[in-house]
C-alpha positions as CSV (number, residue, x, y, z in Angstrom):
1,X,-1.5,-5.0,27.1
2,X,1.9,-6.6,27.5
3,X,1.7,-7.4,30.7
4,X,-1.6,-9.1,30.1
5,X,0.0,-11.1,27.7
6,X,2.5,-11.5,30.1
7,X,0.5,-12.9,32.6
8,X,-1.3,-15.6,30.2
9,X,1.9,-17.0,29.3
10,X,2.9,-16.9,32.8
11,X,-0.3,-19.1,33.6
12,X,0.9,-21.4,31.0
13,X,4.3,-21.9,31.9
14,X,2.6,-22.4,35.1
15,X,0.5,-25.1,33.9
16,X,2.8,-27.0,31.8
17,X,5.2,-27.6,34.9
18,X,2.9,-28.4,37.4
19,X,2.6,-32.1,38.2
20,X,-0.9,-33.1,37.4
21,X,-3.4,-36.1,37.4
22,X,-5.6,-37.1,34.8
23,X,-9.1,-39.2,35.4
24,X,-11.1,-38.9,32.1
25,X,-9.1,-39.5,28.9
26,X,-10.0,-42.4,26.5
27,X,-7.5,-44.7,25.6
28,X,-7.7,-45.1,22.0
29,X,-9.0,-41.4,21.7
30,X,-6.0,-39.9,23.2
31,X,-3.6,-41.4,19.7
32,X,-1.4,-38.9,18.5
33,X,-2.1,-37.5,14.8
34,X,1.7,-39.3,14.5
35,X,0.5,-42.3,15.7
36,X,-2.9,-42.9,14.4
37,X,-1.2,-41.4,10.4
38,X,1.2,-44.6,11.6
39,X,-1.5,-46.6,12.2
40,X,-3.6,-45.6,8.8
41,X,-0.2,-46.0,6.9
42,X,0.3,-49.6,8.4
43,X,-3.6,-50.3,7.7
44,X,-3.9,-48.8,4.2
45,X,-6.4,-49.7,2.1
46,X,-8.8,-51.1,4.8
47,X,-9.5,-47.6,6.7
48,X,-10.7,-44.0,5.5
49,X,-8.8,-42.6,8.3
50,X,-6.3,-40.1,6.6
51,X,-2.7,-40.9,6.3
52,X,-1.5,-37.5,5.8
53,X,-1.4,-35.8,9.8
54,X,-2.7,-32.6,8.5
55,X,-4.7,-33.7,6.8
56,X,-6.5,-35.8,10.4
57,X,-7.4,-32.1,11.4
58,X,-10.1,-31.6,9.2
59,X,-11.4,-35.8,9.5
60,X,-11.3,-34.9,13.7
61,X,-13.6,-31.9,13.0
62,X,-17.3,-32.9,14.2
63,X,-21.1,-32.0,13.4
64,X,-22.3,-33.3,16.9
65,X,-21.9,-36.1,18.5
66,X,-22.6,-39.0,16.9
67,X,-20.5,-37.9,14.0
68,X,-17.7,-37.8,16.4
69,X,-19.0,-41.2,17.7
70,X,-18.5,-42.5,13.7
71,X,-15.2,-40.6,13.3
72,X,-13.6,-42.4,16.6
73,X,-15.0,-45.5,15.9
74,X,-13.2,-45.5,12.4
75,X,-9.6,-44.9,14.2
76,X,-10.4,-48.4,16.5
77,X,-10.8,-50.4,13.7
78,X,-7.3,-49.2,13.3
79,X,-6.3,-51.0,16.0
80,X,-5.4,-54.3,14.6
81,X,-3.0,-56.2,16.3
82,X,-1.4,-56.6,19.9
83,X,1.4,-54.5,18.6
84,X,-0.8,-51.6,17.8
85,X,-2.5,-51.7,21.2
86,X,1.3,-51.5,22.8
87,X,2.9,-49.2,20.3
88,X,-0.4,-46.7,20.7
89,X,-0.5,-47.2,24.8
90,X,3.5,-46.5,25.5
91,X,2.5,-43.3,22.7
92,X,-0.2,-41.8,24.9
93,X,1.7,-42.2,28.1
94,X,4.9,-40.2,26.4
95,X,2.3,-37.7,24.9
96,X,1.0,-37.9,28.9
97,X,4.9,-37.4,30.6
98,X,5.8,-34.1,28.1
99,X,2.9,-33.0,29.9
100,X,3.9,-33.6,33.3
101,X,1.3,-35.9,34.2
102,X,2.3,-38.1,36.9
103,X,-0.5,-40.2,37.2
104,X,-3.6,-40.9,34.7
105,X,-6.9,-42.8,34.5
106,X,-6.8,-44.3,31.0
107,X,-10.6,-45.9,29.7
108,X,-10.1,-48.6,27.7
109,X,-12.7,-50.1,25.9
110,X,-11.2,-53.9,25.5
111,X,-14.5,-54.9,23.7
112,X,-14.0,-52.9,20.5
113,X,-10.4,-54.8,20.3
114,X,-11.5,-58.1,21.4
115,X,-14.7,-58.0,19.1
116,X,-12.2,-57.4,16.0
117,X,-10.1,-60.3,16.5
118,X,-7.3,-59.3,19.1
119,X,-6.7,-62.0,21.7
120,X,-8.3,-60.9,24.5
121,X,-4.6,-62.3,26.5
122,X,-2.3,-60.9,24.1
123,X,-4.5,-57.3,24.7
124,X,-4.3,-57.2,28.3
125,X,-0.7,-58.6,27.8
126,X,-0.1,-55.3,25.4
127,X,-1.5,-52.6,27.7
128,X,0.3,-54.0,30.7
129,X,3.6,-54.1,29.5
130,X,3.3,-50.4,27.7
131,X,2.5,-49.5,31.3
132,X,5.3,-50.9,33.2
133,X,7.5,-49.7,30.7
134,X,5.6,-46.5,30.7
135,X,6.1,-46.5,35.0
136,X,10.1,-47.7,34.3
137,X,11.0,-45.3,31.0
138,X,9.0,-42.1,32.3
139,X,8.1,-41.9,35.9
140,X,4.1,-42.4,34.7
141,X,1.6,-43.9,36.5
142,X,-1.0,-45.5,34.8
143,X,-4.5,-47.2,35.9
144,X,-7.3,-48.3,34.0
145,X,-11.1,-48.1,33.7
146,X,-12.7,-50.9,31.3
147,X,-15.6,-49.0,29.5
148,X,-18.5,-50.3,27.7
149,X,-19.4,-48.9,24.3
150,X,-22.9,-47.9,24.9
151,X,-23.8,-48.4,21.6
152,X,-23.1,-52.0,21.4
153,X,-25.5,-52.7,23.6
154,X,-25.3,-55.4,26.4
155,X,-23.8,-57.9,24.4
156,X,-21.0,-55.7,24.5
157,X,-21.7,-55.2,28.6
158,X,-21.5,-58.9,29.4
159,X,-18.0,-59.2,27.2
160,X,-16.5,-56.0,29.0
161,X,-17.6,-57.2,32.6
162,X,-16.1,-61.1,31.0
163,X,-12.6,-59.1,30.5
164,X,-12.8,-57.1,33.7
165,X,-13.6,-59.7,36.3
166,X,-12.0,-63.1,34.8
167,X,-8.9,-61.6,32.8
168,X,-8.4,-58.5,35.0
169,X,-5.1,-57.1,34.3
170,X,-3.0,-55.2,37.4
171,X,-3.7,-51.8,36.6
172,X,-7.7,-52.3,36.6
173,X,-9.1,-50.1,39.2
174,X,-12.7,-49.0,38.0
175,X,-15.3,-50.0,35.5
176,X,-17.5,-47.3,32.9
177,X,-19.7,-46.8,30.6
178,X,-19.1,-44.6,27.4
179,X,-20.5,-44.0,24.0
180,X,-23.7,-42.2,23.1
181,X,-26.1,-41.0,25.8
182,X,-29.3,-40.7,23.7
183,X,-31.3,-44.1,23.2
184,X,-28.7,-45.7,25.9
185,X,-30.5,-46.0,28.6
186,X,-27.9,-46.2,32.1
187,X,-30.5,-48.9,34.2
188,X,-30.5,-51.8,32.0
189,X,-26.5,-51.7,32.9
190,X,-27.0,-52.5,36.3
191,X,-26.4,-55.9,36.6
192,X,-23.0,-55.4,35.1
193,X,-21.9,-52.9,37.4
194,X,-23.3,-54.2,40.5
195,X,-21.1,-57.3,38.9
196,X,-17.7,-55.1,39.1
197,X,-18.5,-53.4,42.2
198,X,-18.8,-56.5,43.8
199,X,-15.5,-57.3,43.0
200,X,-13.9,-53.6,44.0
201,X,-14.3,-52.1,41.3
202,X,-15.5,-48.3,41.3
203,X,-17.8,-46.8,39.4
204,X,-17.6,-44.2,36.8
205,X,-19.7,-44.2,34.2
206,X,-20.4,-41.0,31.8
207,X,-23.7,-39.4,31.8
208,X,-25.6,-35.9,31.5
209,X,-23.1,-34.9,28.5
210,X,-25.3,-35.3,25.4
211,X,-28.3,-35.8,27.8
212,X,-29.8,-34.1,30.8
213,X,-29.8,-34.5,34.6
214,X,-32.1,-38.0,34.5
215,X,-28.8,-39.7,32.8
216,X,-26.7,-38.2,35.9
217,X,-29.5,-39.3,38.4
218,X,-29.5,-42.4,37.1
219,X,-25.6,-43.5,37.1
220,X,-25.7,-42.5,41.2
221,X,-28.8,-44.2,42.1
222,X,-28.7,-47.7,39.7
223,X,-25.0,-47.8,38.6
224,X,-23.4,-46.5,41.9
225,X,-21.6,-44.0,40.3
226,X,-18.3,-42.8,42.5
227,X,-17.7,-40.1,39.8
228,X,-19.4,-39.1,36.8
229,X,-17.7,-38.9,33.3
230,X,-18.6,-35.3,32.1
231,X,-21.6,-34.2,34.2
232,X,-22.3,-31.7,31.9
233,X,-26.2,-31.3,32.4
234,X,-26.2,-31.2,36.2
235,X,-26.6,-27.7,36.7
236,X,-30.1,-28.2,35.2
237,X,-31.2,-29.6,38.7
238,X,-30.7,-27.7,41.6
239,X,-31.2,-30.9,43.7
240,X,-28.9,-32.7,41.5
241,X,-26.5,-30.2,42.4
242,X,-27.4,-30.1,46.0
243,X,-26.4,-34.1,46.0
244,X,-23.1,-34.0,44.1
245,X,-22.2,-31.0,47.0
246,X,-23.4,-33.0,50.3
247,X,-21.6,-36.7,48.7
248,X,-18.9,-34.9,47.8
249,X,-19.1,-37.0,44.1
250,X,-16.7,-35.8,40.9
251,X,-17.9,-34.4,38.1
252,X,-14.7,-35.3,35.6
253,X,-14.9,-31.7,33.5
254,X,-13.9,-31.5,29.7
255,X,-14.2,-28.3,28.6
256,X,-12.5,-28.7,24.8
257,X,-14.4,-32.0,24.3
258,X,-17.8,-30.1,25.3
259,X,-18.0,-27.4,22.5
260,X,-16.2,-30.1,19.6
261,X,-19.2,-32.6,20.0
262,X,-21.5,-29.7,20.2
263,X,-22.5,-30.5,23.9
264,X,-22.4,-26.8,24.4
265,X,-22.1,-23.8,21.3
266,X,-19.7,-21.3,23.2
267,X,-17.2,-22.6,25.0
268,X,-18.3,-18.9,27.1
269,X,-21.0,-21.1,27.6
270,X,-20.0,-23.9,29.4
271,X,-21.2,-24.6,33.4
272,X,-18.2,-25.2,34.9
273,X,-18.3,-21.4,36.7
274,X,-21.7,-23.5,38.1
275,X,-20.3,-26.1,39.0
276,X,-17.5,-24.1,41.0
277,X,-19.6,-21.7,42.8
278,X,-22.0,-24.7,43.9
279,X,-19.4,-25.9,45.7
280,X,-19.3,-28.9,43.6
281,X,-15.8,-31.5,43.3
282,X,-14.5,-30.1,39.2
283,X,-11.7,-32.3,37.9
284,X,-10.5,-31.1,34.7
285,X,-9.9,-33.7,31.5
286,X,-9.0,-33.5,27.9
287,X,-11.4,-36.9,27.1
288,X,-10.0,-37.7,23.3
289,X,-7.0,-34.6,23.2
290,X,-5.5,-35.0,19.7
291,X,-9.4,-35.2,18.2
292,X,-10.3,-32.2,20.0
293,X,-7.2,-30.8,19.2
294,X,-6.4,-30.2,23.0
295,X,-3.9,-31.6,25.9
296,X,-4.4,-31.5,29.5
297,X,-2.1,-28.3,29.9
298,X,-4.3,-26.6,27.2
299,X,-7.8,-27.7,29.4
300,X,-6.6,-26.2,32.1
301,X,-5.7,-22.8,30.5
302,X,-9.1,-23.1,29.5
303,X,-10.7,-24.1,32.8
304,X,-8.7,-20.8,34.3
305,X,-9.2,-18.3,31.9
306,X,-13.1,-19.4,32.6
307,X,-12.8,-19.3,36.2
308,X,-10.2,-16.3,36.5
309,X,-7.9,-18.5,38.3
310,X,-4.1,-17.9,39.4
311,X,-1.4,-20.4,40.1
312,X,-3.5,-21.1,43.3
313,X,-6.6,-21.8,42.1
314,X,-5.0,-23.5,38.8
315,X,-3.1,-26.1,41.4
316,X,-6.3,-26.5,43.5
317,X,-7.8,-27.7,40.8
318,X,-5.3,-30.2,40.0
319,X,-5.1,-31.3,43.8
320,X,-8.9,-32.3,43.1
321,X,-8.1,-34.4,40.4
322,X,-5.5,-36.0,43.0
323,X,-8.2,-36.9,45.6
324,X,-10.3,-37.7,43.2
325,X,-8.5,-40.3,41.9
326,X,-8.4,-44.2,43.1
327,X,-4.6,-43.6,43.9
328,X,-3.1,-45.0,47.1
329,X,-2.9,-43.2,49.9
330,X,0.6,-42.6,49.7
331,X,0.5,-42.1,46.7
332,X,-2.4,-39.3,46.8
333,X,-0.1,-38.1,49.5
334,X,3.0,-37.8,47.2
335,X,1.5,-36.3,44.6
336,X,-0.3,-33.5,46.5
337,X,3.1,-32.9,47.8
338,X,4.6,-32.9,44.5
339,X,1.6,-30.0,43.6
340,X,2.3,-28.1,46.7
341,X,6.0,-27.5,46.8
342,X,5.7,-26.8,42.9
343,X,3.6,-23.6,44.0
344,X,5.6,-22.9,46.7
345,X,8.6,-22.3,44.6
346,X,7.0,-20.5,42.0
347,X,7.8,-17.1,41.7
348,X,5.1,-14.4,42.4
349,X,7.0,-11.9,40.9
């Protein structure tokens, strides 16, 4: 017994030194409890997000996932001011760097702020300087994908492709969709991506989490998907499966995020073994960490204890995450490097 205990907090301290890349997390979802209780404290009175950051536990605990949909939409409308995009960016990149994450994929969902009165200049403004200061201060990189909120509809699909394409900020690298599955349709967002694509953006919308295959189908074949946010459902399809295998496409993996919204009951239950022995690309995410009460080290203790990985497998899966990332060349390059020598000097003993 002890030296399975051992060997779990072996795979841990493994984890929490390796360098690692992160492609699916959500911007304003990834807030600390500190940060958002900061926020709540600044905005009191006008928000029934708890100030108290025990007390955000219980608020982040979810029926399924439009509750959680209700619940992180109340913590954006926390979001008030050009400040509080900075002060809550430069916080998730810190919360990111304890981690050793060296480079991440933030979505950012610019309509949400912009729709509740922050100047859609002083926002990009906001984000870029938290990441140059992040890349300065803590040796982070940082890239983002503008999202649109599903649920807004394409109102709120013509403002995010406005933001992306006329005010696009350095770090911009891909455009999404998020937000609730069920009653979104992916096709009638085609225009919009065939919009950002056109102007070298990739694609990575989310689909088959909260809705089968078709949703997966439909984000390669109409929205030229590149990767696909959670991918959940794919193992439905065998042919599904068979295409992800032969294009070699992402599926960006978030165990934690999967059982909180109720996507699957067990987290025993989840495909990712599937997905793995398909053959298929598996990045693994944390999506919205503190609201699912998770980190990126913590996903992938989860992600090996499901796959019965060791150090090797554990860094294979984060060199994944490196190629399948919209880094540079050299800087893919870099990083694997940075991966490989960390397991190299890790003692097997």
């Amino acid at each position: 017994m002890a030296e399975g205990v051992q060997g779990v907090r072996g795979i841990e301290a493994f984890i929490a030194g390796m360098p690692k890349a992160e492609l699916h997390v959500h911007h304003v979802g990834s807030a600390s409890p500190r940060v958002v209780a900061e926020l709540a404290a600044r905005h009191a009175g006008r928000s029934k997000v708890p100030v108290d950051p025990q007390a955000l536990a219980e608020y982040f605990t979810f029926t399924d996932f439009a509750h959680f949909i209700e619940v992180y939409l109340s913590v954006v409308d926390l979001v008030r001011d050009a400040e509080d995009v900075r002060a809550l960016t430069y916080g998730v990149a810190q919360d990111m760097a304890r981690q050793n994450i060296r480079y991440a994929e933030l979505t950012v969902t610019p309509y949400s702020s912009v729709s509740r009165g922050i100047p859609d200049v002083a926002f990009m403004e906001a984000i870029e300087d938290a990441r140059l200061s992040a890349e300065k201060d803590l040796g982070i990189v940082l890239r983002w994908c503008f999202d649109i909120p599903g649920e807004a509809g394409l109102a709120s699909a013509e403002e995010t492709a406005r933001l992306a394409l006329d005010l696009a900020p350095d770090g911009l690298v891909s455009f999404g969709l998020g937000g609730p599955e069920i009653g979104v349709p992916r096709p009638q967002f085609k225009p919009y991506f065939d919009r950002a694509r056109a102007a070298g953006l990739h694609s990575v919308p989310h689909a088959g989490e909260s809705t089968g295959p078709e949703t997966v189908w439909d984000a390669i074949r109409v929205l030229g998907a590149e990767r696909i946010g959670h991918g959940t459902q794919s193992v439905k399809d065998p042919a599904l499966v068979d295409y992800l295998g032969e294009h070699r496409i992402p599926l960006e993996v978030c165990p934690t995020s999967n059982l909180a919204t109720r996507v699957v009951e067990r987290i025993e239950d989840h495909p990712v073994r599937q997905m793995v022995d398909a053959g298929l690309v598996v990045t693994v995410n944390s999506d919205d960490p503190p609201m699912f009460g998770t980190d990126l080290n913590t996903e992938y203790a989860v992600a090996a204890k499901l796959l019965g990985l060791d150090e090797a497998g554990i860094a294979a899966l984060a060199r994944n995450a490196v190629e399948a990332s919209f880094l540079d060349a050299a800087g893919k390059h870099r990083l694997t490097g940075e991966i490989d020598a960390y397991l190299a000097g890790w003692p097997t003993a």
